[in-house]
C-alpha positions in Angstrom: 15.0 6.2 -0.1 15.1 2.7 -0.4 15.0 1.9 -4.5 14.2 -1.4 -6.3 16.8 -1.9 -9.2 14.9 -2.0 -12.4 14.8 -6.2 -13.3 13.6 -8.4 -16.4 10.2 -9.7 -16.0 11.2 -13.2 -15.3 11.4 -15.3 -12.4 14.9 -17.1 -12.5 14.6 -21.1 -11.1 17.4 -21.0 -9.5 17.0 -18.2 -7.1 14.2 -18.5 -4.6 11.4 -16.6 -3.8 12.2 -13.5 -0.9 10.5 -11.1 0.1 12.5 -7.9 -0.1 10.3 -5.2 1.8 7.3 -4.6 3.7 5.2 -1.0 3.7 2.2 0.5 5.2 0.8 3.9 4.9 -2.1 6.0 6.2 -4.8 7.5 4.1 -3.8 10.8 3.1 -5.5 13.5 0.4 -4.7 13.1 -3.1 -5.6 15.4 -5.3 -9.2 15.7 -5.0 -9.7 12.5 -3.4 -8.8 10.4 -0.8 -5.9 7.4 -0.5 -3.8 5.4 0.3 -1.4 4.5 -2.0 1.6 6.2 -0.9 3.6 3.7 1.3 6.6 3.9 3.5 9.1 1.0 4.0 8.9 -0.4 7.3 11.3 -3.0 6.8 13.5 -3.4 4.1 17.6 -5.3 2.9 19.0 -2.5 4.5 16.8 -2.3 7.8 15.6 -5.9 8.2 12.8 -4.7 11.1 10.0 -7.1 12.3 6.7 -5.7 11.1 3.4 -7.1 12.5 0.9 -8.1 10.3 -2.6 -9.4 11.4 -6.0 -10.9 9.5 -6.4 -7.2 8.0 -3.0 -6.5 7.3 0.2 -4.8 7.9 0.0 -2.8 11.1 -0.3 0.9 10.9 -1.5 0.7 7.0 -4.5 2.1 6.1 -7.6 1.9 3.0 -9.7 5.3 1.8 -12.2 2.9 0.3 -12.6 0.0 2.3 -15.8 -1.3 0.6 -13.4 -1.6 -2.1 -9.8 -2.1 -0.4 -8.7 -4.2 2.2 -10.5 -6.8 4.9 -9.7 -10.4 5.4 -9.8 -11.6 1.6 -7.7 -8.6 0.5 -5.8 -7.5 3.7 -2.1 -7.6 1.6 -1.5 -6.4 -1.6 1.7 -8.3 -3.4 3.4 -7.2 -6.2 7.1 -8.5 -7.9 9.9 -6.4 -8.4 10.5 -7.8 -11.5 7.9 -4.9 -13.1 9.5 -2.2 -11.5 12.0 -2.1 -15.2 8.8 -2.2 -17.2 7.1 0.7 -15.2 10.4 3.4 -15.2 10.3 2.7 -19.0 7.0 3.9 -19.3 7.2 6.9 -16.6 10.8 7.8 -18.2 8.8 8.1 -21.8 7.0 11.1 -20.2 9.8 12.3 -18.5 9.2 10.8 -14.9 12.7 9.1 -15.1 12.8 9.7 -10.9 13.9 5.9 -8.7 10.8 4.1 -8.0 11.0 3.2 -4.0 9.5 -0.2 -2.9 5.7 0.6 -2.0 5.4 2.9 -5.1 2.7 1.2 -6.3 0.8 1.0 -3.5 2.4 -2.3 -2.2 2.7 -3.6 1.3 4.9 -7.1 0.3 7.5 -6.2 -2.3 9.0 -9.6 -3.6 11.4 -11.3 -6.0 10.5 -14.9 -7.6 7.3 -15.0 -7.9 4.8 -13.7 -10.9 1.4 -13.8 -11.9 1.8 -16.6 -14.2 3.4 -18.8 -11.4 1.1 -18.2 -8.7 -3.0 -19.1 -8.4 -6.0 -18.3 -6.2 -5.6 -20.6 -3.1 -1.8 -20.6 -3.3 -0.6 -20.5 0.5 2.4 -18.1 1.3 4.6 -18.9 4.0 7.1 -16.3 5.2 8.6 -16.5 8.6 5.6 -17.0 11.4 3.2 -15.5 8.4 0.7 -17.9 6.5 -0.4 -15.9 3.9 -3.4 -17.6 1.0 -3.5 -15.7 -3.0 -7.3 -14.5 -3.3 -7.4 -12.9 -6.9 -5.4 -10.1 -8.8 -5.8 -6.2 -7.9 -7.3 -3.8 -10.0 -6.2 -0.6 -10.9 -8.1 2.5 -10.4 -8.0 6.0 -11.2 -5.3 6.8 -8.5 -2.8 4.3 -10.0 -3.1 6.6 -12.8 -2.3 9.6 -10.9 0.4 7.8 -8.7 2.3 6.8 -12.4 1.8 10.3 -14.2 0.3 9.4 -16.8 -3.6 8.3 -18.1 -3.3 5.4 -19.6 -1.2 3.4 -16.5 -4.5 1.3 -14.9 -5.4 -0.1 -18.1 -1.8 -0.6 -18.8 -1.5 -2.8 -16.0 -4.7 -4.9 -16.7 -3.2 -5.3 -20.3 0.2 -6.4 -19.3 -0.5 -8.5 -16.4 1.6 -6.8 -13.8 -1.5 -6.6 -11.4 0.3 -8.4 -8.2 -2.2 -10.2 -6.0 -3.5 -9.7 -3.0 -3.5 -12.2 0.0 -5.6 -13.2 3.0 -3.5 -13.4 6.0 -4.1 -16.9 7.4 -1.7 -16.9 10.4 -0.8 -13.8 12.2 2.8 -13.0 13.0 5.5 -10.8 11.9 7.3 -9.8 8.7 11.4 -9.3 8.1 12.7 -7.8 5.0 15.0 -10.8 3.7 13.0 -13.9 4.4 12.3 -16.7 2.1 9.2 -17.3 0.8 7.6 -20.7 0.3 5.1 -21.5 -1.9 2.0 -24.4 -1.1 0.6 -24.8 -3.9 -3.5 -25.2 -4.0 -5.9 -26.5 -6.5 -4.2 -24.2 -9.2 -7.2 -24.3 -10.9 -6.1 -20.6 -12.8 -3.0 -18.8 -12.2 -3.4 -15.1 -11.1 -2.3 -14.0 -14.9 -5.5 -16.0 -16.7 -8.1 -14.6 -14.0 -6.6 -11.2 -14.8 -6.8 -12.0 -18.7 -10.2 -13.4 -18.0 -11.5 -10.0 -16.6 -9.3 -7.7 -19.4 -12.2 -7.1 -21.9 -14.9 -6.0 -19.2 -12.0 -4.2 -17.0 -10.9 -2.2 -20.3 -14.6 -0.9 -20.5 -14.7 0.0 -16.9 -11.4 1.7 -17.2 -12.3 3.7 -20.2 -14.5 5.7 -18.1 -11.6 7.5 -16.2 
């Protein structure tokens, strides 16, 4: 199992951004529903593979809801490792103290160096032969819940700001575990973290329905 070392939620200037693994997975029954949140790692530090990765995403990965998940504006879901210490503190409070693997969290690009508060809508990715262009942040659902162990995880997320993003995939190509990414900055009109805290009161509501 590959494992993301638990790591402060901050984005050190020196260092630059990399992108440390890429995953895919197929939809597959979870509990009484349908997903597709469990990923594998394709390509990771350890196995630096080429994965291909077109306008609707990382080949071979797969959305249950895909009036709700996935297609052009949302074909890649992002997310930093620097919330992976965060997230074993709260699963080790219930008991759930087991590694989290890159892709736990339903990822397909795990990085380090970037973070919602550094990032906006517009932002262009580039990563090898891959132009990739920040649409908006994701939002949890009842499965993240179920994925974490515990109820209050989806809401937790929204509150916190450790959404990730997701990205529209401008320029087709393929991704290596290990590459540098650069960041083209757009308008920066809003950073990922303040459209997330601009949502949080009406997301909150729609959450307390699970």
């Amino acid at each position: 199992m590959h494992q993301a070392p638990p790591t402060p939620d901050h984005r050190p200037d020196h260092e630059p951004a990399r992108l440390l693994a890429v995953c895919a997975g197929p939809v597959t029954a979870f509990r009484h529903l349908q997903s597709a949140i469990h990923k594998q790692v394709l390509s990771s530090l350890e196995q630096p593979l080429p994965v291909a990765v077109d306008r609707l995403g990382v080949r071979g990965d797969e959305q249950a809801e895909t009036g709700i998940h996935g297609g052009p504006s949302k074909a890649v879901y992002m997310a930093p490792v620097e919330h992976w210490g965060f997230w074993q503190q709260q699963r080790a409070q219930i008991g759930r103290d087991e590694p989290m693997a890159y892709g736990f969290v339903g990822e397909n690009l795990t990085v380090h160096g970037l973070l919602e508060a550094s990032v906006c809508a517009g932002d262009q990715l580039i990563i090898g032969d891959v132009r990739l262009q920040i649409t908006e942040p994701r939002i949890p659902c009842l499965k993240f819940n179920w994925r974490m162990g515990y109820a209050k995880a989806a809401k937790q997320m929204i509150q916190s700001g450790r959404s990730g993003w997701y990205c529209a995939v401008l320029e087709s190509g393929n991704l290596i575990a290990g590459e540098p990414i650069t960041l083209l900055p757009g308008r920066q009109l809003m950073s990922i973290a303040d459209q997330l805290r601009l949502q949080q009161r009406a997301l909150e509501r729609q959450l307390d329905l699970f």
